[in-house]
C-alpha positions in Angstrom: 76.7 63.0 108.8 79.2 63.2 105.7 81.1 59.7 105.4 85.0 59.2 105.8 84.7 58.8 101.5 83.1 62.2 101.2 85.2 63.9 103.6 88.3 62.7 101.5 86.4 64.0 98.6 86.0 67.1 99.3 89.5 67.5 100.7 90.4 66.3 96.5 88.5 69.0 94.9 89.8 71.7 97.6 93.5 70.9 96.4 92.2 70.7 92.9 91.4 74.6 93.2 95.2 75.6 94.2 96.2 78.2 97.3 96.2 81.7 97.4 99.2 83.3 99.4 98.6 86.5 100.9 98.9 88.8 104.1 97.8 91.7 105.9 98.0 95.5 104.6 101.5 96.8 106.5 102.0 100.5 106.7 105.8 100.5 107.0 106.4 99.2 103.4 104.5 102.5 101.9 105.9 104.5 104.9 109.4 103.6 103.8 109.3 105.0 100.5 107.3 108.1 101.3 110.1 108.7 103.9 112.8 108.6 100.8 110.8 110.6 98.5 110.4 113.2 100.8 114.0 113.3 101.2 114.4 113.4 97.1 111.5 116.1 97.0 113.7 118.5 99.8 116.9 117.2 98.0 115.9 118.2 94.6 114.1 121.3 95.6 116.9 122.6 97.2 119.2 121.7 93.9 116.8 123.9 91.7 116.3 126.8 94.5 120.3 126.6 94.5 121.0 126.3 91.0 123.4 123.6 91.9 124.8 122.0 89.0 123.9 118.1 88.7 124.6 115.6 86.1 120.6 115.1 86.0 117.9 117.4 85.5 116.4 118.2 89.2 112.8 119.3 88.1 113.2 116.1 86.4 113.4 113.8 89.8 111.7 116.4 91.4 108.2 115.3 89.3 108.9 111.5 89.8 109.5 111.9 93.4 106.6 114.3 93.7 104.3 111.4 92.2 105.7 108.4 94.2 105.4 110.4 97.1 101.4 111.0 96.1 100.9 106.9 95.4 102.5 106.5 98.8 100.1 108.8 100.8 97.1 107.4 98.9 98.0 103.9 99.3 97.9 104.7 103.3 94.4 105.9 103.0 92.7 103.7 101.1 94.3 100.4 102.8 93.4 102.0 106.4 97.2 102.0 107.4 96.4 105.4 109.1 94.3 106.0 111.7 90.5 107.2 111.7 90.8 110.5 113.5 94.0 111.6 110.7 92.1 110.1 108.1 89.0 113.0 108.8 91.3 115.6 110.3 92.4 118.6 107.7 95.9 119.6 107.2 97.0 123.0 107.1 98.1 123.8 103.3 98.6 127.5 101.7 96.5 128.4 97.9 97.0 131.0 95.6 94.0 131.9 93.7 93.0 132.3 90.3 93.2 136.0 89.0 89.5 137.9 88.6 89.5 140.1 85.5 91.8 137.9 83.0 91.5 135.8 80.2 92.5 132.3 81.0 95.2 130.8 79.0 95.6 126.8 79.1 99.5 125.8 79.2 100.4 123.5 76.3 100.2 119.7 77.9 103.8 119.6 77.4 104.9 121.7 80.2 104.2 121.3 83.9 104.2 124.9 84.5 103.3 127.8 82.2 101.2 130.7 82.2 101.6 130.9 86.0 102.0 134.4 86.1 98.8 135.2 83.9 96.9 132.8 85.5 97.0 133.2 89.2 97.3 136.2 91.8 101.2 135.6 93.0 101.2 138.5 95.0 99.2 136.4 97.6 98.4 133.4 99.5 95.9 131.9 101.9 96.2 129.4 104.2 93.4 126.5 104.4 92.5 123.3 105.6 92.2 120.0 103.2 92.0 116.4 104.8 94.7 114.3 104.2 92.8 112.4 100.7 92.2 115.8 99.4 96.0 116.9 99.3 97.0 113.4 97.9 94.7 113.0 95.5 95.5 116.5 93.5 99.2 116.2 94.2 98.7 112.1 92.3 96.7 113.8 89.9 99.2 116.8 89.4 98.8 119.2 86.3 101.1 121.9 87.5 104.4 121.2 89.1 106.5 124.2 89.6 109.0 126.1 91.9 108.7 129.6 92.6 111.8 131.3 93.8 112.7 134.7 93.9 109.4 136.0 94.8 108.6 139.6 96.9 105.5 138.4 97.8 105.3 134.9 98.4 108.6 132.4 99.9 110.8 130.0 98.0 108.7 126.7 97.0 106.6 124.4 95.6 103.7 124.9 93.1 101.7 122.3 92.7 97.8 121.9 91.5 95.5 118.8 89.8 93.8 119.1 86.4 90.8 119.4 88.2 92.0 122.2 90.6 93.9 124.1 88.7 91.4 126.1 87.2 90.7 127.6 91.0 94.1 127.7 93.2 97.3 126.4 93.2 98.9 125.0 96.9 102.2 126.7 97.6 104.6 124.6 99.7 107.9 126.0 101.0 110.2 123.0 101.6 109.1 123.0 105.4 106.0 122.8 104.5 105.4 120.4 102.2 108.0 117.8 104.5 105.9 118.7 107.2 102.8 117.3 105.3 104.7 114.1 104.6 105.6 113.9 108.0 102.3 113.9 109.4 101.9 111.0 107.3 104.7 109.3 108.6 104.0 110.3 112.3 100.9 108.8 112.6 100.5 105.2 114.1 97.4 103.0 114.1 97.4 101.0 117.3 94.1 98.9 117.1 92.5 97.7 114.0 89.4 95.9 113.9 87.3 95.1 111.0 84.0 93.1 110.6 80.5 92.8 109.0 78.1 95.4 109.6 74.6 96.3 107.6 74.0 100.2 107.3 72.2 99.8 110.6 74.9 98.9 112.7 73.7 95.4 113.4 75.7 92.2 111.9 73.0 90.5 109.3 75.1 88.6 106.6 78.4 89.2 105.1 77.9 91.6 102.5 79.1 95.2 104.0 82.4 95.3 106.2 83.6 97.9 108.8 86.9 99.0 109.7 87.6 101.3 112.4 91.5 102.1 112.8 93.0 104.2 116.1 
Protein backbone atom coordinates (compact mmCIF):
# COMPACT_ATOMS: atom_id res chain seq x y z
CA UNK A 1 0.00 0.00 0.00
CA UNK A 2 1.69 3.35 -1.39
CA UNK A 3 2.29 5.73 1.82
CA UNK A 4 0.63 9.23 2.34
CA UNK A 5 4.59 10.63 1.17
CA UNK A 6 4.44 8.66 -2.05
CA UNK A 7 1.01 9.53 -2.84
CA UNK A 8 2.00 13.28 -2.58
CA UNK A 9 4.88 12.38 -4.67
CA UNK A 10 3.51 11.26 -7.37
CA UNK A 11 0.72 13.98 -7.32
CA UNK A 12 4.44 16.50 -7.70
CA UNK A 13 5.74 14.81 -10.73
CA UNK A 14 2.08 14.66 -12.35
CA UNK A 15 1.94 18.60 -12.07
CA UNK A 16 5.55 18.69 -13.07
CA UNK A 17 4.36 17.28 -16.59
CA UNK A 18 1.73 20.27 -17.27
CA UNK A 19 -2.09 19.69 -18.72
CA UNK A 20 -3.27 19.15 -22.01
CA UNK A 21 -6.63 20.90 -22.91
CA UNK A 22 -8.69 19.34 -25.38
CA UNK A 23 -12.31 18.16 -26.51
CA UNK A 24 -14.38 16.07 -28.52
CA UNK A 25 -14.46 16.14 -32.58
CA UNK A 26 -17.82 18.51 -33.24
CA UNK A 27 -19.39 18.27 -36.66
CA UNK A 28 -21.09 21.77 -36.62
CA UNK A 29 -17.77 23.70 -36.62
CA UNK A 30 -16.74 21.97 -40.22
CA UNK A 31 -20.50 21.90 -41.16
CA UNK A 32 -20.68 25.72 -40.76
CA UNK A 33 -18.10 26.55 -43.19
CA UNK A 34 -19.03 23.98 -45.71
CA UNK A 35 -22.55 25.53 -45.54
CA UNK A 36 -20.84 29.15 -46.51
CA UNK A 37 -18.68 27.82 -49.20
CA UNK A 38 -21.36 26.18 -50.79
CA UNK A 39 -23.14 29.40 -50.85
CA UNK A 40 -19.66 31.17 -52.40
CA UNK A 41 -19.34 28.13 -54.88
CA UNK A 42 -23.37 28.81 -56.18
CA UNK A 43 -22.66 32.59 -55.71
CA UNK A 44 -19.58 32.70 -57.79
CA UNK A 45 -20.75 30.24 -60.30
CA UNK A 46 -23.60 32.07 -61.07
CA UNK A 47 -21.28 35.43 -61.34
CA UNK A 48 -19.13 33.65 -64.06
CA UNK A 49 -22.29 31.81 -65.87
CA UNK A 50 -23.77 35.52 -65.78
CA UNK A 51 -20.82 37.43 -66.68
CA UNK A 52 -21.77 39.73 -63.97
CA UNK A 53 -19.24 42.31 -63.50
CA UNK A 54 -17.46 42.23 -59.87
CA UNK A 55 -14.67 44.13 -58.46
CA UNK A 56 -12.89 40.57 -57.88
CA UNK A 57 -12.14 37.85 -60.14
CA UNK A 58 -15.08 35.02 -59.64
CA UNK A 59 -13.05 32.03 -60.89
CA UNK A 60 -10.74 33.39 -58.55
CA UNK A 61 -13.12 32.79 -55.15
CA UNK A 62 -14.59 30.25 -57.10
CA UNK A 63 -11.10 27.90 -56.61
CA UNK A 64 -10.67 28.99 -52.93
CA UNK A 65 -14.13 28.23 -52.06
CA UNK A 66 -14.05 25.00 -54.15
CA UNK A 67 -10.95 23.91 -51.90
CA UNK A 68 -12.26 24.91 -48.42
CA UNK A 69 -15.31 23.28 -49.30
CA UNK A 70 -13.07 19.92 -50.09
CA UNK A 71 -11.10 20.33 -46.49
CA UNK A 72 -14.50 20.63 -44.94
CA UNK A 73 -15.98 17.37 -46.37
CA UNK A 74 -12.80 15.46 -45.68
CA UNK A 75 -12.38 16.71 -42.30
CA UNK A 76 -16.10 15.06 -41.68
CA UNK A 77 -14.82 11.76 -42.76
CA UNK A 78 -11.84 11.23 -41.34
CA UNK A 79 -13.01 12.60 -37.65
CA UNK A 80 -16.19 10.27 -37.91
CA UNK A 81 -18.60 13.35 -37.68
CA UNK A 82 -20.77 11.58 -40.29
CA UNK A 83 -22.37 8.58 -39.91
CA UNK A 84 -21.34 4.87 -40.93
CA UNK A 85 -24.04 4.01 -43.41
CA UNK A 86 -23.20 7.86 -45.50
CA UNK A 87 -19.74 7.25 -44.97
CA UNK A 88 -19.98 3.69 -47.34
CA UNK A 89 -22.97 4.88 -49.34
CA UNK A 90 -22.04 6.36 -53.07
CA UNK A 91 -23.32 9.62 -54.29
CA UNK A 92 -24.65 10.14 -57.55
CA UNK A 93 -22.04 12.31 -59.58
CA UNK A 94 -21.96 12.78 -63.60
CA UNK A 95 -18.10 12.13 -65.69
CA UNK A 96 -17.05 13.01 -68.93
CA UNK A 97 -14.51 10.71 -70.40
CA UNK A 98 -11.32 10.94 -71.92
CA UNK A 99 -11.39 10.98 -75.77
CA UNK A 100 -10.19 7.46 -77.66
CA UNK A 101 -8.20 8.17 -80.75
CA UNK A 102 -6.24 11.54 -79.58
CA UNK A 103 -3.06 12.60 -78.57
CA UNK A 104 -3.02 13.81 -75.02
CA UNK A 105 -1.85 17.22 -74.35
CA UNK A 106 -0.86 18.18 -70.58
CA UNK A 107 -2.19 21.89 -69.70
CA UNK A 108 0.68 24.07 -68.60
CA UNK A 109 0.56 23.86 -64.46
CA UNK A 110 -0.36 27.42 -64.67
CA UNK A 111 -3.91 27.11 -65.64
CA UNK A 112 -6.65 25.22 -64.00
CA UNK A 113 -8.28 24.44 -67.18
CA UNK A 114 -6.86 23.97 -70.70
CA UNK A 115 -6.91 21.58 -73.39
CA UNK A 116 -10.46 20.56 -72.26
CA UNK A 117 -11.71 20.38 -75.51
CA UNK A 118 -8.89 18.14 -76.96
CA UNK A 119 -8.75 16.15 -74.08
CA UNK A 120 -12.20 14.83 -73.18
CA UNK A 121 -15.47 13.79 -75.12
CA UNK A 122 -17.89 17.03 -74.31
CA UNK A 123 -20.42 15.89 -76.33
CA UNK A 124 -21.30 13.50 -73.39
CA UNK A 125 -21.76 12.55 -69.97
CA UNK A 126 -22.44 9.62 -67.66
CA UNK A 127 -23.83 9.44 -64.50
CA UNK A 128 -21.97 7.21 -61.65
CA UNK A 129 -21.74 6.49 -58.17
CA UNK A 130 -18.48 7.54 -55.95
CA UNK A 131 -18.67 7.29 -51.99
CA UNK A 132 -18.56 10.37 -50.27
CA UNK A 133 -14.27 10.10 -49.65
CA UNK A 134 -13.87 9.50 -53.31
CA UNK A 135 -15.64 12.82 -54.41
CA UNK A 136 -13.72 14.79 -51.61
CA UNK A 137 -10.58 13.59 -52.05
CA UNK A 138 -10.25 14.53 -56.03
CA UNK A 139 -12.12 17.73 -55.57
CA UNK A 140 -9.11 18.57 -52.39
CA UNK A 141 -6.79 17.31 -54.75
CA UNK A 142 -8.20 19.35 -57.81
CA UNK A 143 -6.02 19.68 -61.09
CA UNK A 144 -8.85 21.00 -63.26
CA UNK A 145 -11.25 23.61 -62.18
CA UNK A 146 -13.46 24.91 -64.84
CA UNK A 147 -16.97 26.12 -65.89
CA UNK A 148 -18.57 25.05 -68.96
CA UNK A 149 -21.31 27.21 -70.27
CA UNK A 150 -22.80 27.51 -73.45
CA UNK A 151 -22.71 23.93 -74.26
CA UNK A 152 -25.29 21.88 -76.95
CA UNK A 153 -24.49 18.87 -75.35
CA UNK A 154 -23.97 19.01 -71.91
CA UNK A 155 -25.72 21.96 -69.07
CA UNK A 156 -24.12 24.99 -67.57
CA UNK A 157 -21.50 23.94 -64.74
CA UNK A 158 -18.78 22.79 -62.97
CA UNK A 159 -15.63 20.90 -64.21
CA UNK A 160 -13.70 19.63 -61.85
CA UNK A 161 -11.07 16.55 -61.83
CA UNK A 162 -7.72 15.50 -59.44
CA UNK A 163 -4.24 15.11 -60.88
CA UNK A 164 -4.68 11.60 -60.49
CA UNK A 165 -8.09 11.49 -62.25
CA UNK A 166 -7.76 13.61 -64.74
CA UNK A 167 -6.13 11.46 -67.09
CA UNK A 168 -9.60 9.29 -67.19
CA UNK A 169 -12.88 11.65 -66.66
CA UNK A 170 -13.74 14.82 -65.43
CA UNK A 171 -17.10 15.22 -62.92
CA UNK A 172 -19.53 17.75 -64.35
CA UNK A 173 -21.67 19.50 -61.73
CA UNK A 174 -24.50 21.88 -62.70
CA UNK A 175 -24.92 24.24 -59.75
CA UNK A 176 -27.84 21.84 -58.37
CA UNK A 177 -25.82 19.39 -58.50
CA UNK A 178 -22.89 20.01 -56.98
CA UNK A 179 -25.03 22.00 -53.83
CA UNK A 180 -26.85 18.95 -53.65
CA UNK A 181 -23.60 17.01 -52.96
CA UNK A 182 -22.73 19.49 -50.21
CA UNK A 183 -25.96 19.18 -48.90
CA UNK A 184 -25.89 15.56 -48.28
CA UNK A 185 -23.04 16.38 -46.31
CA UNK A 186 -24.76 18.75 -44.35
CA UNK A 187 -28.01 16.73 -43.95
CA UNK A 188 -26.60 13.90 -42.42
CA UNK A 189 -26.66 13.65 -38.54
CA UNK A 190 -24.80 11.07 -36.41
CA UNK A 191 -26.97 10.20 -33.35
CA UNK A 192 -24.89 7.55 -31.43
CA UNK A 193 -21.19 7.37 -31.34
CA UNK A 194 -19.40 4.79 -29.55
CA UNK A 195 -15.81 4.09 -29.72
CA UNK A 196 -13.61 1.42 -27.91
CA UNK A 197 -10.74 -1.17 -28.06
CA UNK A 198 -11.09 -4.00 -30.22
CA UNK A 199 -8.36 -6.63 -31.66
CA UNK A 200 -9.04 -7.69 -35.47
CA UNK A 201 -11.11 -10.43 -33.93
CA UNK A 202 -13.67 -8.54 -32.44
CA UNK A 203 -12.76 -9.41 -28.80
CA UNK A 204 -11.26 -6.58 -26.42
CA UNK A 205 -7.41 -7.85 -25.64
CA UNK A 206 -5.32 -4.68 -24.76
CA UNK A 207 -5.42 -1.18 -26.01
CA UNK A 208 -3.77 -1.06 -29.10
CA UNK A 209 -6.60 -1.07 -31.97
CA UNK A 210 -9.83 1.16 -31.47
CA UNK A 211 -13.30 1.01 -33.03
CA UNK A 212 -15.70 3.55 -33.79
CA UNK A 213 -19.01 2.95 -35.07
CA UNK A 214 -21.14 6.18 -35.80
CA UNK A 215 -25.22 6.10 -36.68
Amino acid sequence: MMTEEGIQARIEDARKMGSVGSADWQSYTWKNELAEQRRRILLHLEEVLGEARTEHNPYHMLERAIGIAAVCMRRLIECRLVTDRFRDTPLEVYEIGVKKDVEWREPFVSRTASEIFNNYDMTARRLERRKPKVISDKILHARVIGVLSGSAYLPDGLLIASDTQSKTQLFHFTSLEIGSIFGAFLDDEVRRAYDGYMDSGGKVLGTQNVFATRD
